[in-house]
Residue frames as qw, qx, qy, qz and C-alpha x, y, z in Angstrom:
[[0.488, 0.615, 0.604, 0.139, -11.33, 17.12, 16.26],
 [0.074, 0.048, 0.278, 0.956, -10.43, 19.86, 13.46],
 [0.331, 0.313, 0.889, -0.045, -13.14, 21.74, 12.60],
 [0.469, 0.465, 0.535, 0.527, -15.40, 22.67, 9.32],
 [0.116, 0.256, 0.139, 0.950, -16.03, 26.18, 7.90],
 [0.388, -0.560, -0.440, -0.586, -19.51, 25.80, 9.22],
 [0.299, -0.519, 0.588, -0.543, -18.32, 25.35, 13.04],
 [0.922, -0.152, -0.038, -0.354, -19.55, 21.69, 12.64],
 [0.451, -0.668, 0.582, 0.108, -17.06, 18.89, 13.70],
 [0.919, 0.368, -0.138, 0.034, -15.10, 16.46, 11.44],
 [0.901, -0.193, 0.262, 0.286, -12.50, 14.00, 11.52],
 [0.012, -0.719, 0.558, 0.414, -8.88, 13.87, 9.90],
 [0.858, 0.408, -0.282, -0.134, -7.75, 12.14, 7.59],
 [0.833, -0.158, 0.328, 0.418, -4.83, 9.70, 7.30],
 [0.068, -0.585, 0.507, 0.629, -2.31, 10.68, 5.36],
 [0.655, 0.527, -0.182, -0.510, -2.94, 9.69, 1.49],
 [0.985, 0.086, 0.135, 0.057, -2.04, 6.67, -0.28],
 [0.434, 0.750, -0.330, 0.375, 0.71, 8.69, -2.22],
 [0.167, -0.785, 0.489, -0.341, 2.50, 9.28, 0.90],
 [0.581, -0.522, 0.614, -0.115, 2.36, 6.29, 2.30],
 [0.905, 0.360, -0.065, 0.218, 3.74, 4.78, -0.61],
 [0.374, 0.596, -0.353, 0.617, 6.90, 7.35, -0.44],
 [0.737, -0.637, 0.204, -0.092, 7.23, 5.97, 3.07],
 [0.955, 0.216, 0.039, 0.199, 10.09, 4.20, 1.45],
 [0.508, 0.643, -0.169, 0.548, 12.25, 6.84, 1.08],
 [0.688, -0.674, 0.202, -0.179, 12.83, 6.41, 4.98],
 [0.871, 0.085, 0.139, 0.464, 16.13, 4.55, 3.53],
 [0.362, 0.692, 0.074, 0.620, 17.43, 7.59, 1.66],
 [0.213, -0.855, 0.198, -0.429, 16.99, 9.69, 4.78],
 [0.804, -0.572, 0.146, 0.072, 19.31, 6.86, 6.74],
 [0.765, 0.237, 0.198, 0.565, 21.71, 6.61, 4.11],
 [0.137, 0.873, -0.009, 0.469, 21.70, 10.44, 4.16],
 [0.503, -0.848, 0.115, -0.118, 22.59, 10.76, 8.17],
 [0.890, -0.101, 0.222, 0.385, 25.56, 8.01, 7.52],
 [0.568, 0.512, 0.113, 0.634, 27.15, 10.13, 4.76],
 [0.031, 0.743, 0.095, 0.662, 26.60, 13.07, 7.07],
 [0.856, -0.228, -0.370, 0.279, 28.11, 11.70, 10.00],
 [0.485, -0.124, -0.207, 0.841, 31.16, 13.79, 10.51],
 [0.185, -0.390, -0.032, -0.901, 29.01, 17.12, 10.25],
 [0.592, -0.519, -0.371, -0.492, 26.52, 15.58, 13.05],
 [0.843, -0.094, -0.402, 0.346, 28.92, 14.75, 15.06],
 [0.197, 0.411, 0.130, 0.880, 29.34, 18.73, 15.33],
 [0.516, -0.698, -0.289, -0.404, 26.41, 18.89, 17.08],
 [0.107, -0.756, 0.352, -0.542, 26.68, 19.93, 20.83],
 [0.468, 0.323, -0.778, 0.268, 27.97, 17.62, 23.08],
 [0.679, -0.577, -0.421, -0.168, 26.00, 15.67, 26.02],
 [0.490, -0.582, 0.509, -0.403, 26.64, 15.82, 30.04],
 [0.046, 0.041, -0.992, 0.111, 26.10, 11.84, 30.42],
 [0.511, 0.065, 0.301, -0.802, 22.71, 12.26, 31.43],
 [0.302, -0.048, 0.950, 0.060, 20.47, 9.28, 30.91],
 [0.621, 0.326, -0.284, -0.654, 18.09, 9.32, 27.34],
 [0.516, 0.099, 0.764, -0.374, 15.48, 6.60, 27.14],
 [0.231, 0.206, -0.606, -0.732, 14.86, 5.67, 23.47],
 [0.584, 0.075, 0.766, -0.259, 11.54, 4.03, 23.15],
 [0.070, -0.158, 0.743, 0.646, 10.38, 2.75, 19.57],
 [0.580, -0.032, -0.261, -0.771, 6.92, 2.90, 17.24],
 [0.805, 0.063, 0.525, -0.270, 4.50, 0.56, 16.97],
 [0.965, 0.255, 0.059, 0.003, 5.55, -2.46, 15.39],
 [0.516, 0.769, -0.310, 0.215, 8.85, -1.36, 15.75],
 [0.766, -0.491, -0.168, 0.379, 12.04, -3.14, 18.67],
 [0.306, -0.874, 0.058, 0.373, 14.67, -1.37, 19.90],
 [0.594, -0.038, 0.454, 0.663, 16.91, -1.81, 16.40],
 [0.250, 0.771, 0.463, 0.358, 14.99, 0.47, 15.08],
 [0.129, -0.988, 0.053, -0.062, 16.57, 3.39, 17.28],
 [0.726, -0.582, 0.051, 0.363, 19.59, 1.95, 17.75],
 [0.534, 0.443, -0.019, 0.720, 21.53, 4.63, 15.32],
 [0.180, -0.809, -0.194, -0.524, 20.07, 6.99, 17.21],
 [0.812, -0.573, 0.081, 0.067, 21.21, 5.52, 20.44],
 [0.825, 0.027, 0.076, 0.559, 24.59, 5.20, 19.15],
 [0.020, 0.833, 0.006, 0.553, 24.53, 9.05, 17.83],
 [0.513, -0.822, 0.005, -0.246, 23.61, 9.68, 21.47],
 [0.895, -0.396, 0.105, 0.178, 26.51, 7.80, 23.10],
 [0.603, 0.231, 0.054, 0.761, 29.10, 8.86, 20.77],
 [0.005, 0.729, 0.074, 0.681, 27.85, 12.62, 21.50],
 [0.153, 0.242, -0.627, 0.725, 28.67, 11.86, 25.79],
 [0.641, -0.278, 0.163, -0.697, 24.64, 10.98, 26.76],
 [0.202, -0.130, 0.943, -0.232, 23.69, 7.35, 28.52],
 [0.552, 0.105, -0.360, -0.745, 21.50, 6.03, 25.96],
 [0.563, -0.020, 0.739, -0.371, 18.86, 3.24, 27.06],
 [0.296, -0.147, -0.806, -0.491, 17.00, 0.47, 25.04],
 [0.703, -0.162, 0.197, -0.663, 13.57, -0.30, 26.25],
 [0.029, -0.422, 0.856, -0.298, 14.24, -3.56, 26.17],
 [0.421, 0.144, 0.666, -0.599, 10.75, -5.00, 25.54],
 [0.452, 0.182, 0.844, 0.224, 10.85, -6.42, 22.59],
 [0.001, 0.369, 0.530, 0.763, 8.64, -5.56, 19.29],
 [0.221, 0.205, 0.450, -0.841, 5.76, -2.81, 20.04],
 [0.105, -0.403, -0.885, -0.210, 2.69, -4.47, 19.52],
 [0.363, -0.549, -0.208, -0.724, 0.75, -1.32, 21.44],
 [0.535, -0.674, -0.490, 0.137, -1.27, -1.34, 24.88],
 [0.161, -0.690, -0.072, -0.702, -1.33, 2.34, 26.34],
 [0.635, -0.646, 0.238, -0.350, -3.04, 1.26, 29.40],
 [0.990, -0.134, -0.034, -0.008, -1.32, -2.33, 29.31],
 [0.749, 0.356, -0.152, 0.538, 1.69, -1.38, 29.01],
 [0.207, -0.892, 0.106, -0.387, 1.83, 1.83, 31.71],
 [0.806, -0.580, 0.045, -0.109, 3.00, -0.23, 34.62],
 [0.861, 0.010, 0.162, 0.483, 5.97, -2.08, 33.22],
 [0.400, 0.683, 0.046, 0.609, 6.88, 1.36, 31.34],
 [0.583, -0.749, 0.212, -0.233, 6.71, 3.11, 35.14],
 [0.684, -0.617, 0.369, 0.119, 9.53, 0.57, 36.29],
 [0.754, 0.398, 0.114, 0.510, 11.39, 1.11, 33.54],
 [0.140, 0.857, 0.005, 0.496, 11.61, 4.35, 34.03],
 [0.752, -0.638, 0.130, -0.101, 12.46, 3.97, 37.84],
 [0.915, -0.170, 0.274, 0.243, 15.20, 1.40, 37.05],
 [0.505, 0.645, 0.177, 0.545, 17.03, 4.28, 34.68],
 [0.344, -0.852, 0.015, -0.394, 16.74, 6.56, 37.36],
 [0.725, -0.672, 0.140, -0.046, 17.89, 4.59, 39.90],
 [0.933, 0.099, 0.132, 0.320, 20.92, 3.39, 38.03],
 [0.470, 0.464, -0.012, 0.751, 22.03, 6.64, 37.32],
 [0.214, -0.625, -0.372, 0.652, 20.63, 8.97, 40.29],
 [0.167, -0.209, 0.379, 0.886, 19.62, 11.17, 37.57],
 [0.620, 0.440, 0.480, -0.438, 16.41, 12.38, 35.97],
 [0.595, 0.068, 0.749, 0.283, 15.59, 11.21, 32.29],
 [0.499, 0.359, -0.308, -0.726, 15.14, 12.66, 28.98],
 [0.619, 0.309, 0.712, -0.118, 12.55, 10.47, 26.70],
 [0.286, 0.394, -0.482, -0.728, 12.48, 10.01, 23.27],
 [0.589, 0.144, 0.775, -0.179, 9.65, 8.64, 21.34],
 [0.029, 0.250, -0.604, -0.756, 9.19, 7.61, 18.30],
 [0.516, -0.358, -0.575, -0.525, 5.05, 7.28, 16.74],
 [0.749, -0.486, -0.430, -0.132, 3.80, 5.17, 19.52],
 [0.719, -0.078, -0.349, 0.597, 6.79, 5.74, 21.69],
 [0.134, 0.138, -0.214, 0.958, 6.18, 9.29, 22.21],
 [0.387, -0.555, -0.161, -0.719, 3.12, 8.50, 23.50],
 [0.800, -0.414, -0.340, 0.272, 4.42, 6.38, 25.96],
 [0.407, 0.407, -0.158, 0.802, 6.65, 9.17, 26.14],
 [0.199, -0.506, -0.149, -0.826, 4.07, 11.64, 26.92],
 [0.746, -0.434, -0.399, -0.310, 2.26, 9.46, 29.52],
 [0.744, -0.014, -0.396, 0.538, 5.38, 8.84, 31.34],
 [0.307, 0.225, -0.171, 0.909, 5.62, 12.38, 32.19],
 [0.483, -0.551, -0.164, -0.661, 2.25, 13.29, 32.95],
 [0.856, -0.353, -0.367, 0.085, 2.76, 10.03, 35.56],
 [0.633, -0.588, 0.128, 0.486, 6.25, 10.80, 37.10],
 [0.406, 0.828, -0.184, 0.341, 7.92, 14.22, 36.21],
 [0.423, -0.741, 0.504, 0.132, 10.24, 14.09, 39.08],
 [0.753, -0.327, 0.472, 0.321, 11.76, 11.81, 37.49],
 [0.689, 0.296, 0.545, 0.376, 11.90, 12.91, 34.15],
 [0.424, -0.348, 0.173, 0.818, 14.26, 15.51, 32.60],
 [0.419, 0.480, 0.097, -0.765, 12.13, 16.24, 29.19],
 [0.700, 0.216, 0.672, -0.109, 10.52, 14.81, 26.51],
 [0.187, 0.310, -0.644, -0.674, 11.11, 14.37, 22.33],
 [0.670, 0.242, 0.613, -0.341, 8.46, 13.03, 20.06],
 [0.043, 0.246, -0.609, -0.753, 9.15, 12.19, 16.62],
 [0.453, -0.062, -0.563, -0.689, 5.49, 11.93, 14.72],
 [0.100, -0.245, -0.908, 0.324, 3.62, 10.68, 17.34],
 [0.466, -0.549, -0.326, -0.612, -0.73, 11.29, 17.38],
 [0.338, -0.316, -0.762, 0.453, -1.79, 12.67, 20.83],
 [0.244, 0.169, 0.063, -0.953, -3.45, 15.59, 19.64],
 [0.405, 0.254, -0.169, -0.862, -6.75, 16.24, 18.12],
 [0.935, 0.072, 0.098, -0.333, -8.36, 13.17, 16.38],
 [0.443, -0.611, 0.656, -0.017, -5.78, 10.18, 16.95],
 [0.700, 0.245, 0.670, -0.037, -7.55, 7.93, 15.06],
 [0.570, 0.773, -0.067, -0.272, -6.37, 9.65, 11.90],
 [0.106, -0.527, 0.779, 0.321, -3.57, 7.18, 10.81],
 [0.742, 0.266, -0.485, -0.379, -2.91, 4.44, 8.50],
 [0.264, 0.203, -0.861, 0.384, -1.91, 2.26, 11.73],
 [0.353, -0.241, 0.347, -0.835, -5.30, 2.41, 13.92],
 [0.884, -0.172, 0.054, -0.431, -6.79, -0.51, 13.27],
 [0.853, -0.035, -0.506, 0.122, -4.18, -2.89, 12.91],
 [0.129, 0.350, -0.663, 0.649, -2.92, -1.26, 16.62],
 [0.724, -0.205, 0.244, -0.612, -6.37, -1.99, 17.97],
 [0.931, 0.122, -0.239, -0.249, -6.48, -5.71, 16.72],
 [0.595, 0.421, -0.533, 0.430, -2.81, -6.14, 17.68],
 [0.012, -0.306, 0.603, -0.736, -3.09, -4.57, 21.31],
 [0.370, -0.357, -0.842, 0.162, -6.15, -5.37, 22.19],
 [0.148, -0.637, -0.333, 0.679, -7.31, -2.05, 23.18],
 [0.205, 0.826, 0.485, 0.200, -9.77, 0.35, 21.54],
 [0.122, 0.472, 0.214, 0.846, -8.48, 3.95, 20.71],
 [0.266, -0.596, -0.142, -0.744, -11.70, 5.38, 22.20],
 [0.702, -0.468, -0.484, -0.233, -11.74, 3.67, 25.27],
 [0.719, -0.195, -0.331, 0.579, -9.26, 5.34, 26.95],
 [0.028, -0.916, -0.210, -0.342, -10.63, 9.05, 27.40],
 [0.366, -0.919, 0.146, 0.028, -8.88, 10.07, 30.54],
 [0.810, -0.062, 0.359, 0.460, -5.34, 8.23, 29.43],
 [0.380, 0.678, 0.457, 0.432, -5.90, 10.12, 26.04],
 [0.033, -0.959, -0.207, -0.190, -6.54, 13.79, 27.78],
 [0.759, -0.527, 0.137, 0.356, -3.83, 13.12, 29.85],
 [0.456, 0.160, 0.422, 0.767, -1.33, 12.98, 26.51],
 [0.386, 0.577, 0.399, 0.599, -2.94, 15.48, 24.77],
 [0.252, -0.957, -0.147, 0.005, -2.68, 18.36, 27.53],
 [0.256, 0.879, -0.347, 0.202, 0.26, 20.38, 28.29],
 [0.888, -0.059, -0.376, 0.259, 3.34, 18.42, 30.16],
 [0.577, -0.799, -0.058, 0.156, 4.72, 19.25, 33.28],
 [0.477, -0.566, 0.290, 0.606, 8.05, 19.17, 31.70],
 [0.062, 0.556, -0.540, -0.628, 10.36, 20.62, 29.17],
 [0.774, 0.297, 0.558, -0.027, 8.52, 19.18, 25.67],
 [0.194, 0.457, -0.573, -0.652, 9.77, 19.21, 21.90],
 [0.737, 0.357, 0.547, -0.174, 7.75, 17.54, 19.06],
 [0.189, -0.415, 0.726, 0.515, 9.41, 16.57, 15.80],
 [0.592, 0.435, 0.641, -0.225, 6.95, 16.30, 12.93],
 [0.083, -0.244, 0.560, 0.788, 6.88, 16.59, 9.50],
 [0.697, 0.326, 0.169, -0.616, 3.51, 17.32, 7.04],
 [0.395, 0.432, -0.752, -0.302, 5.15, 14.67, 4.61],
 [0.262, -0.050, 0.956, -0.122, 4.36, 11.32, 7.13],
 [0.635, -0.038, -0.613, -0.469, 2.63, 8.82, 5.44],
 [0.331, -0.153, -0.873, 0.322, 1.48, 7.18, 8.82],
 [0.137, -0.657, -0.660, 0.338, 0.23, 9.89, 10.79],
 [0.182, 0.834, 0.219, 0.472, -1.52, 12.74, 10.03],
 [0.700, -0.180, -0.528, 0.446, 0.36, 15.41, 11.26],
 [0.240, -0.575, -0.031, -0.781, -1.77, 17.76, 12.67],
 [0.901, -0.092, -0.403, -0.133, -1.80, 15.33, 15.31],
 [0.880, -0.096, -0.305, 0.352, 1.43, 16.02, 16.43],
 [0.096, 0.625, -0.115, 0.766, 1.57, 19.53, 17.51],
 [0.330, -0.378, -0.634, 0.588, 1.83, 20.94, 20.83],
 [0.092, 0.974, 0.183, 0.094, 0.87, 23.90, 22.13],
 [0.516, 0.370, -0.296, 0.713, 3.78, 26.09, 21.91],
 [0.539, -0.776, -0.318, -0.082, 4.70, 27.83, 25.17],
 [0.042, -0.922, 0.383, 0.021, 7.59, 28.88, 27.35],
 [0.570, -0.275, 0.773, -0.037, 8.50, 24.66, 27.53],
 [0.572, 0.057, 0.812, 0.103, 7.38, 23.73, 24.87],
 [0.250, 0.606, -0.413, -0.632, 7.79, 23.49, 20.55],
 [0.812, 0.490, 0.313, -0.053, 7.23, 22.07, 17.23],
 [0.065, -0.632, 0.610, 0.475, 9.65, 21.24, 15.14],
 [0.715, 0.546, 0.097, -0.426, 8.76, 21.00, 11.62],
 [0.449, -0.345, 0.668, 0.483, 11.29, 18.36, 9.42],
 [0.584, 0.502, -0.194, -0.608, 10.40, 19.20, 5.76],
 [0.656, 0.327, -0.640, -0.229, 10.19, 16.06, 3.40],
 [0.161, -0.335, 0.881, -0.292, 10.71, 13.64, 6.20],
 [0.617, -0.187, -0.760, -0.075, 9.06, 9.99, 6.25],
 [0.817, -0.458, -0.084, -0.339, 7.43, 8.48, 9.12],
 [0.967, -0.249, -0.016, 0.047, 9.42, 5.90, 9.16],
 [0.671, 0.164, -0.137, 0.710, 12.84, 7.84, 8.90],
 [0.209, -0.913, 0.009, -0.352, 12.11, 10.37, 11.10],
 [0.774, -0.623, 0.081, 0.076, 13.95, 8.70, 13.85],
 [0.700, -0.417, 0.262, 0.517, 17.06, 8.64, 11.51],
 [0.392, 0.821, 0.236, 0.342, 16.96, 11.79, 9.56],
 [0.601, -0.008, -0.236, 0.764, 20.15, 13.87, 9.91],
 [0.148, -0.615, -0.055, -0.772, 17.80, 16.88, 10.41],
 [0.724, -0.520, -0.315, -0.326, 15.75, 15.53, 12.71],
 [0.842, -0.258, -0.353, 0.317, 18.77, 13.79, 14.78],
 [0.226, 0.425, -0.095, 0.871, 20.77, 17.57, 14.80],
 [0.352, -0.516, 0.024, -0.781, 17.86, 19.01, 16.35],
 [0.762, -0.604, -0.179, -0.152, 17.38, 16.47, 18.93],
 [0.725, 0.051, -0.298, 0.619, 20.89, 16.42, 19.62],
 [0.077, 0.431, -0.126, 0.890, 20.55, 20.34, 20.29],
 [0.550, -0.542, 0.049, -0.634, 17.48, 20.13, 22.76],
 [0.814, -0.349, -0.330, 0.326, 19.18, 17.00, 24.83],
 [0.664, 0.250, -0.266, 0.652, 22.07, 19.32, 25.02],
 [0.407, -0.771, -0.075, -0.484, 19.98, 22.16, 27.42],
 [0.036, 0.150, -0.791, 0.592, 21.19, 22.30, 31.16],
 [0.356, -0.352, -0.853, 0.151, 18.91, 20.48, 33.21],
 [0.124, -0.718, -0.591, 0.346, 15.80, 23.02, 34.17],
 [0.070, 0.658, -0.113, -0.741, 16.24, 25.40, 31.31],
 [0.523, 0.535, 0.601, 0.280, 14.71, 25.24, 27.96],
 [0.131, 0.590, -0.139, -0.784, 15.28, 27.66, 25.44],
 [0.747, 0.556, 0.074, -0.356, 13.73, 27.35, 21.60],
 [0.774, 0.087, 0.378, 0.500, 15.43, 25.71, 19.02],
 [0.210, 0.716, -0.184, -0.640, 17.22, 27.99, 16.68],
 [0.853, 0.321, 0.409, -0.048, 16.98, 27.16, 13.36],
 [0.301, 0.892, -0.086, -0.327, 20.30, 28.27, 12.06],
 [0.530, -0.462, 0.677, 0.217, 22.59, 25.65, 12.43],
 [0.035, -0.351, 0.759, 0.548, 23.65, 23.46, 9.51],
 [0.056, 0.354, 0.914, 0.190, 20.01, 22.02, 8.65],
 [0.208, 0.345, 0.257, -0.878, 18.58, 25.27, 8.48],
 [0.309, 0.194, -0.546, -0.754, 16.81, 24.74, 5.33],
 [0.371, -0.035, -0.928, 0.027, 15.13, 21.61, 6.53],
 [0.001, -0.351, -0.699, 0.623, 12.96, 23.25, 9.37],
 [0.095, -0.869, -0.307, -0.375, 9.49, 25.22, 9.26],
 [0.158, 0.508, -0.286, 0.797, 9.80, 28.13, 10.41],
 [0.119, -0.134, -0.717, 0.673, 9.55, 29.00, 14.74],
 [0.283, -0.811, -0.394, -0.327, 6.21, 29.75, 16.32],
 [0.061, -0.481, 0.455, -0.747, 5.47, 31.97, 18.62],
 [0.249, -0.102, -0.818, 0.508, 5.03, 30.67, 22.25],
 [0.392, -0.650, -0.327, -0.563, 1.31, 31.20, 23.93],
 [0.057, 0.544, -0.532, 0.646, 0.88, 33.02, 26.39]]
């Protein structure tokens, strides 16, 4: 919960109607990365390491697969999830997400980075709290796991759809929204027309950052040529070292600016 000048609590909003009209322009920002191909391509250059792409709600794995491709042309072992459209379930879904993860691992003898996108980075998030040995670190692109969750334009038709209440998952919930055992990066922008995105902050720390994508959509976060730079840079870390993002490369203009890490 945010809360008021008087010290009383209150809710977030969603994001406004405006915005999530100019959700549309979630084209523009794919048609942008395409044209800007050969400059992303620049970016630093993977180990092999295996990166788990899961997708929003309501969204299958075609929905990442530029991203995945990015990843693969840049030298990383990009995964599908592989489970069809996300329809939601948190808790229902934990188990099956667990031997995914396992079966990524084991295939490669290697631990995983995770990218999620909305809903996907909280399956992200959960994944890690569950089994960090196995997992390398974690991207979220607009995903609610902070503060009041229930502040999108997607909350009831994910309840009706999954089958599972928001509030009824308290310890699941605390789980996500605490700090993560590993190496974390969140990828938000104040522009989404889906989720508010106060929502999607960590805390900053010595592991772990916000990265702001000015003007970005929801629904083109996942293939904005900012956004895809900057995840390209924080896959590219050695394995048990995390340093900040810098924001000087060729999409400088495009970031908020760095916090500072708490102590």
């Amino acid at each position: 919960m945010d809360r008021s000048v008087d010290g009383t609590e209150r809710r977030l909003r969603p994001p406004s109607l405006f915005l999530m009209l100019a959700e549309a322009r979630g084209v523009l920002e794919l048609n942008s990365s395409l044209l800007l191909s050969p400059l992303l391509m620049q970016a630093p250059k993977g180990d092999g390491h295996p990166v788990l792409a899961l997708p929003g709600f309501l969204a299958s794995d075609l929905s990442m697969a530029p991203m995945r491709r990015y990843l693969k042309e840049l030298g990383y072992d990009a995964y599908a999830w592989n489970m069809g459209r996300n329809f939601g379930g948190i808790s229902s879904r934990r188990a099956a997400l667990r031997d995914l993860l396992k079966r990524v691992h084991e295939a490669t003898g290697r631990k995983v980075s995770i990218i999620g996108w909305s809903l996907g980075g909280v399956y992200a998030r959960d994944l890690a709290s569950q089994m960090p040995e196995l997992v390398r670190s974690i991207m979220t692109l607009g995903s609610p796991f902070a503060d009041d969750i229930r502040a999108t334009n997607a909350t009831r038709l994910y309840e009706l759809l999954s089958g599972e209440a928001v509030d009824d998952i308290p310890e699941i919930r605390a789980a996500i929204a605490g700090d993560m055992p590993v190496p974390t990066t969140s990828i938000y922008s104040r522009t989404d027309g889906i989720v508010n995105w106060r929502t999607s902050r960590v805390r900053p720390s010595a592991t772990a950052e916000n990265i702001e994508v000015h003007f970005a959509s929801h629904i083109g976060l996942g293939v904005n040529p900012a956004a895809l730079w900057a995840i390209a840079d924080r896959l590219a870390q050695p394995e048990g070292e995390f340093r900040h993002f810098d924001r000087s490369g060729p999409f400088a203009i495009a970031y908020g600016p760095a916090e500072q890490a708490l102590s």
